[in-house]
C-alpha positions as CSV (number, residue, x, y, z in Angstrom):
1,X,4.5,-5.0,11.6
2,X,7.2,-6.6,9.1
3,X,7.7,-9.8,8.1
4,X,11.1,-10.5,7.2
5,X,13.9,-13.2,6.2
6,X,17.4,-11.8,7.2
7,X,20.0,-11.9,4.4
8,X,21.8,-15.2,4.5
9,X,25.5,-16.1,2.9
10,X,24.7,-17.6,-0.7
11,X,26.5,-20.9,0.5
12,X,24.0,-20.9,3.1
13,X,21.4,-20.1,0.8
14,X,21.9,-23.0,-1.6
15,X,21.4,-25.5,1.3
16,X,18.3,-24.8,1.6
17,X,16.2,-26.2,-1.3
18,X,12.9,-25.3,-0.5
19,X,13.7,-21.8,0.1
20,X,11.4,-20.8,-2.4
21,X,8.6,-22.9,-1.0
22,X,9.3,-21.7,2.4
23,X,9.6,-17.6,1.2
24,X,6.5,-18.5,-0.5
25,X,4.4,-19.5,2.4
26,X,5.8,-15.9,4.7
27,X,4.8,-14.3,1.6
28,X,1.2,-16.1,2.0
29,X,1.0,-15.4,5.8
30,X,2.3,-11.2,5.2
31,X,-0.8,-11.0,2.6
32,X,-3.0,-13.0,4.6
33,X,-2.4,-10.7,7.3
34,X,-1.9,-7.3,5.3
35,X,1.6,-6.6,6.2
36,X,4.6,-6.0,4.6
37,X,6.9,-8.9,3.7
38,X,10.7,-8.0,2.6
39,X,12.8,-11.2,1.5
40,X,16.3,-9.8,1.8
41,X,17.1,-13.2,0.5
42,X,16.0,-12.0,-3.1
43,X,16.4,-8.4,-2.9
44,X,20.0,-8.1,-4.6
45,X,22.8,-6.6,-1.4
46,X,25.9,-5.8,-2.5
47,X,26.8,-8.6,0.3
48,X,29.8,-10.7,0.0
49,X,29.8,-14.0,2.4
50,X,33.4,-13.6,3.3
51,X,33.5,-9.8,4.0
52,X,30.1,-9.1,5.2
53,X,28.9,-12.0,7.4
54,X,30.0,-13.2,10.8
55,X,30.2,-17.1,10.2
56,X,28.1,-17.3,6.8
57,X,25.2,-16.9,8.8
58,X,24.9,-13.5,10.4
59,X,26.1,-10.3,9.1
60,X,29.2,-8.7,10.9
61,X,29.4,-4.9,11.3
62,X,30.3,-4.3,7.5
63,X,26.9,-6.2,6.4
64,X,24.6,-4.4,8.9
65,X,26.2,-1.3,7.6
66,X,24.6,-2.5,4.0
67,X,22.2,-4.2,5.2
68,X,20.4,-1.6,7.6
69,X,20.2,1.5,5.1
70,X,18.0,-0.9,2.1
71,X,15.9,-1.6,4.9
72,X,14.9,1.6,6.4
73,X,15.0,2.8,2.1
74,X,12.1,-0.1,2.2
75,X,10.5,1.0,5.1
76,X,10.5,4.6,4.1
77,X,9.2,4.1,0.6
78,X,6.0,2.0,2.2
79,X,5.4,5.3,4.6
80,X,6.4,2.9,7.6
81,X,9.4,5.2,8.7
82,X,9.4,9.4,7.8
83,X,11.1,10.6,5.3
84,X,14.7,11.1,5.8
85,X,15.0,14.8,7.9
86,X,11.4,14.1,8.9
87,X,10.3,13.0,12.4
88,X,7.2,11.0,13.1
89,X,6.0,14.4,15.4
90,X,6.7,16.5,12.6
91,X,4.8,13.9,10.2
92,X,2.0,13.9,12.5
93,X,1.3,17.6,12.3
94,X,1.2,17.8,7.8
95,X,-2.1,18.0,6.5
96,X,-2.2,15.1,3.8
């Protein structure tokens, strides 16, 4: 399980002024729970609002394309995901 907050536009994000507070408190509940919390918000994506996002809220084709790579790098480097070449059969099968 991942807890996540999608990448917003950084207009978008500057509306919201307790984002901190409200990052803070999925960061609470992902610890509380012992999963893994990525805040995409604060994780620094080459992402541009007027190239990469649909309508300043929801990446378009060229964001996911940025977007989706960090995440499985994230996901990957927490052994959630095999390494790249590796499937999850093959990774089943190693001796540690």
């Amino acid at each position: 399980i991942v807890l996540l907050t999608k990448p917003e536009a950084r207009e978008n994000l500057q509306l919201i002024a307790n984002y901190d507070e409200v990052a803070g408190a999925f960061a609470d509940i992902a610890r509380k729970h012992g999963v893994l919390f990525l805040d995409f918000n604060r994780i620094d994506l080459p992402l541009d609002s007027n190239r990469h996002f649909h309508d300043k809220e929801y990446l378009n084709p060229f964001g996911v394309r940025i977007f989706i790579p960090e995440f499985i790098r994230r996901l990957r480097a927490e052994g959630m995901l095999p390494p790249a070449g590796k499937t999850v059969s093959n990774m089943d099968r190693e001796q540690p």
